[in-house]
SEZADREN-334570 format. One line per 4 residues: number of its first residue (from 1); their letters; for each residue z, x, y of C-alpha. Coordinates in steps of 0.1 Angstrom, whole numbers. Layout:
NUM = a = Z/X/Y ~ ...
***
This chain:
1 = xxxx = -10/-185/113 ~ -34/-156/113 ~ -48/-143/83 ~ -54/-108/81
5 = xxxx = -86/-88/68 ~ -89/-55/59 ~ -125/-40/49 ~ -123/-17/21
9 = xxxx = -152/-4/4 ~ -172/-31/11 ~ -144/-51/-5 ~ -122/-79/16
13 = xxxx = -84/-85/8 ~ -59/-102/27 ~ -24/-97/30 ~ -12/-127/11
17 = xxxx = -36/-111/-22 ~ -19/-79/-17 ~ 10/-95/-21 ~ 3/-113/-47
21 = xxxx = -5/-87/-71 ~ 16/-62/-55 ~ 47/-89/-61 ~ 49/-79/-96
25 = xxxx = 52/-48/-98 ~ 85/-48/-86 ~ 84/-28/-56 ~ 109/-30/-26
29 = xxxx = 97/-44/7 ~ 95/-12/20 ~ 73/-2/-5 ~ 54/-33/-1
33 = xxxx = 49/-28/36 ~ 39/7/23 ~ 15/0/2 ~ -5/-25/25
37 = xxxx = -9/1/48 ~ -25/25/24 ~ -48/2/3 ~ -54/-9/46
41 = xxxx = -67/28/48 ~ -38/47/64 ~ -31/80/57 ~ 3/92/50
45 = xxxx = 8/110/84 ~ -5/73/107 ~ 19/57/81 ~ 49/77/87
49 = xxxx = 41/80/125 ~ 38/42/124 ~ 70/36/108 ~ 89/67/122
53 = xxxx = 98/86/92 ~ 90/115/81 ~ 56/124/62 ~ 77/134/30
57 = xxxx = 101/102/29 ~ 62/85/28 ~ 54/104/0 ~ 80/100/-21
61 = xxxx = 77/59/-8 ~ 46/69/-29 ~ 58/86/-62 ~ 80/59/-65
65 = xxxx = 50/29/-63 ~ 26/47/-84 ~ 52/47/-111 ~ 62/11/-106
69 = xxxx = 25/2/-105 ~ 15/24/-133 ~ -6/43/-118 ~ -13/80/-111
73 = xxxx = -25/78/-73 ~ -37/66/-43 ~ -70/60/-52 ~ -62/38/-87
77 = xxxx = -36/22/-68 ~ -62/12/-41 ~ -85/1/-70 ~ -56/-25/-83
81 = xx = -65/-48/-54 ~ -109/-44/-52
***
């Protein structure tokens, strides 16, 4: 089995952390796979491109995690998992 590694700020985290904390917020699997792609560094257009939805269904994706993670953006959110 591969692990992945994503570099972010001179911080590593694999998927199976992410998911770890990420598992309790409550969030969908969607959301999940969401989320790993932006604390991964992916802007909401590469996301949406990459999933083939629209930027906006991405960005509410978003709305909904932030609240679910109690947070108020992308950059706390990212900060959950340094």
């Amino acid at each position: 089995m591969k692990k992945w590694i994503w570099k972010m700020n001179d911080h590593d985290i694999s998927k199976e952390r992410y998911l770890q904390i990420a598992g309790g917020f409550g969030l969908t699997r969607r959301e999940l796979e969401l989320g790993y792609l932006k604390v991964s560094g992916f802007s909401n257009r590469r996301i949406a491109y990459m999933l083939g939805i629209s930027e906006q269904t991405v960005k509410n994706h978003f709305r909904s995690i932030y609240e679910k993670a109690w947070v108020p953006g992308r950059k706390e959110f990212t900060e959950l998992f340094l």
